[in-house]
C-alpha positions as CSV (number, residue, x, y, z in Angstrom):
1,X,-0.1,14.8,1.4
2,X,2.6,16.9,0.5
3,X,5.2,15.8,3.6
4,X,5.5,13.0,1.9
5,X,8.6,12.2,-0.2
6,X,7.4,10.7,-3.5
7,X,7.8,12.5,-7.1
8,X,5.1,12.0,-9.7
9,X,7.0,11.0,-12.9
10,X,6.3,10.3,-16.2
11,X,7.6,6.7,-15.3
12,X,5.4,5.6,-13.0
13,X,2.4,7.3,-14.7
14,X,3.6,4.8,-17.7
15,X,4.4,2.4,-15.9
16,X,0.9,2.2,-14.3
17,X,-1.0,2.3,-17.9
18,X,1.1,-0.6,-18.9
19,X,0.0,-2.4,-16.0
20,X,-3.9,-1.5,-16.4
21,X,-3.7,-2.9,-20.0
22,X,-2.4,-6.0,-19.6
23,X,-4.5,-6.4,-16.7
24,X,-7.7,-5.6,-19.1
25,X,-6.1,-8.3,-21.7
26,X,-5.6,-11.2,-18.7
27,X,-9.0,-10.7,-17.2
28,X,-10.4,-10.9,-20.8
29,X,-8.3,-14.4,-21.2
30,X,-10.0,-15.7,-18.0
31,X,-6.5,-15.3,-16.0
32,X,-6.6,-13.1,-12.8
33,X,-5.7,-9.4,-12.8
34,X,-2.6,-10.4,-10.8
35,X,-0.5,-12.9,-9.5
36,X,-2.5,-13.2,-5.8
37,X,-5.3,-14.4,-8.0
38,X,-8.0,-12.4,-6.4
39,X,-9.7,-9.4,-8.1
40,X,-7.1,-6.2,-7.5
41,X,-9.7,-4.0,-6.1
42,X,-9.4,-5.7,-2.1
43,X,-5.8,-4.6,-2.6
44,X,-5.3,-1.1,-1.9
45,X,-3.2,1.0,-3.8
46,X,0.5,2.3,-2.4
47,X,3.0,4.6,-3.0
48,X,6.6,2.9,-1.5
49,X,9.7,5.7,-1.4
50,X,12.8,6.3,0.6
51,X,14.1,9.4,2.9
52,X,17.6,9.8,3.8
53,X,16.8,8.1,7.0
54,X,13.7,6.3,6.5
55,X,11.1,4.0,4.3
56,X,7.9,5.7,3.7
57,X,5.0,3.7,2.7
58,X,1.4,5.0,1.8
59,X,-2.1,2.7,1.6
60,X,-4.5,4.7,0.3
61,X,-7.5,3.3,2.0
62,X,-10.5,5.8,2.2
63,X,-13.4,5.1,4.4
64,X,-11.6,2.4,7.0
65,X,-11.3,3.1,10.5
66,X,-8.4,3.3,12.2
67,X,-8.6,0.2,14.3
68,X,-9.9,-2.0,11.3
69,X,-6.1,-1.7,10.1
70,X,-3.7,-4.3,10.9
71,X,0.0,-3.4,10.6
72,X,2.9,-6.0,10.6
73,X,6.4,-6.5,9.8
74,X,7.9,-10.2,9.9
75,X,11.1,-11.2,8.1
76,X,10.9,-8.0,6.4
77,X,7.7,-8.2,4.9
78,X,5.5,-5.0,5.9
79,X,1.6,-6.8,5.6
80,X,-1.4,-4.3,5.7
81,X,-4.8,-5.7,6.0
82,X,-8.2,-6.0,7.1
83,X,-12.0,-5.7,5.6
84,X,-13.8,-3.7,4.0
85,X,-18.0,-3.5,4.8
86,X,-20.5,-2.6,2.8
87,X,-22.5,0.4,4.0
88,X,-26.1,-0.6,4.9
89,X,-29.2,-0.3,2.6
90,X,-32.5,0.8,4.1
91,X,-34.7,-2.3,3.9
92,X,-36.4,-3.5,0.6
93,X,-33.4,-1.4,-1.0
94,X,-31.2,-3.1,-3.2
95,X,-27.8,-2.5,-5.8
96,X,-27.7,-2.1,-9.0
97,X,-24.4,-0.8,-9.5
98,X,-21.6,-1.5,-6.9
99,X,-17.9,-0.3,-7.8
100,X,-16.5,0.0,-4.6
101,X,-14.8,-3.4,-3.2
102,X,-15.4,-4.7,-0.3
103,X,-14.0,-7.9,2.0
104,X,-11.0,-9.1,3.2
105,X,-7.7,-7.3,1.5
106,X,-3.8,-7.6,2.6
107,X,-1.3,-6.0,0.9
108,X,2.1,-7.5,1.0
109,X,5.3,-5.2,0.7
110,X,8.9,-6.3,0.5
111,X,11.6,-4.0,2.4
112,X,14.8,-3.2,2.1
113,X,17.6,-5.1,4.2
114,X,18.2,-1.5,6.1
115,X,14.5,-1.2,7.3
116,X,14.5,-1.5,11.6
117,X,11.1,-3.2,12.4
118,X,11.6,-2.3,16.1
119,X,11.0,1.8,15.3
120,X,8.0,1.9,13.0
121,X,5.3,4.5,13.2
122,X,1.9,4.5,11.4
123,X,-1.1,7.0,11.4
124,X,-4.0,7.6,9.6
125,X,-5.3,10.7,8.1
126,X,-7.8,11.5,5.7
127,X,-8.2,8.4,3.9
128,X,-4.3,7.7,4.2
129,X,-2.5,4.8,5.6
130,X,1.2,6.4,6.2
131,X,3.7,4.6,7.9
132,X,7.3,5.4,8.1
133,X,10.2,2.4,9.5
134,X,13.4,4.0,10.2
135,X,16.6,2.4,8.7
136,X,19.0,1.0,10.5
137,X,22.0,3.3,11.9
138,X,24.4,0.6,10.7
139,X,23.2,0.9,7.2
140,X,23.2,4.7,6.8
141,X,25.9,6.2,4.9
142,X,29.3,7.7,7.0
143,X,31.8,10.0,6.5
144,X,35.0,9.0,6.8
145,X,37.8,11.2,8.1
146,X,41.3,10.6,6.2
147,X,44.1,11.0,8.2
């Protein structure tokens, strides 16, 4: 994972506790863990950064196949979904813990107004979802000579 462009910093590591305690204190009120009012576990997880020349966006979905990943980008709105399944119990077995999620999940992610959604690539590796839209060459800084 280390090609990838993100920094760990102490930001987003508080960032993220804030966000797992209020969502402790909501789902104790009886008010979903976020706004899409469905339990956050069917959403998977990202990291979202930027490159000199392109957006980088990682779903950390462990387990999936590659072909039970859908990929789109409409009105510059990257969606990532598909299901989760259950692994099979032998017969007469049953749970008594489950913490892995499973079903339908879509993930949602806003772009910037430089992404090009006509030179998108995505592969997945080890659990990873990365996919990396170039910007736009219209949007990418210039040097300007002065005369």
């Amino acid at each position: 994972m280390s090609n990838f462009p993100f920094s760990d910093s102490g930001f987003a590591a508080a960032f993220d506790a804030i966000q797992e305690h209020m969502g402790r204190v909501l789902r104790g009120a009886g008010v979903p863990a976020a706004l899409r009012a469905t339990p956050q576990a069917y959403f998977p997880p990202v990291n979202v950064g930027v490159s000199g020349d392109s957006i980088e966006v990682v779903a950390f979905v462990p387990g999936m196949e590659p072909d039970a990943l859908n990929v789109s980008i409409e009105k510059r709105l990257l969606t990532i979904s598909g299901e989760r399944k259950a692994p099979e119990l032998p017969e007469n077995a049953r749970y008594y813990a489950r913490e892995r999620a499973e079903g339908r999940y879509m993930r949602v992610i806003e772009l910037p107004a430089d992404a090009d959604p006509d030179n998108v690539q995505a592969r997945y590796t080890d659990g990873c979802l990365a996919i990396s839209i170039k910007r736009k060459e219209s949007a990418k800084p210039r040097v300007v000579t002065v005369q």
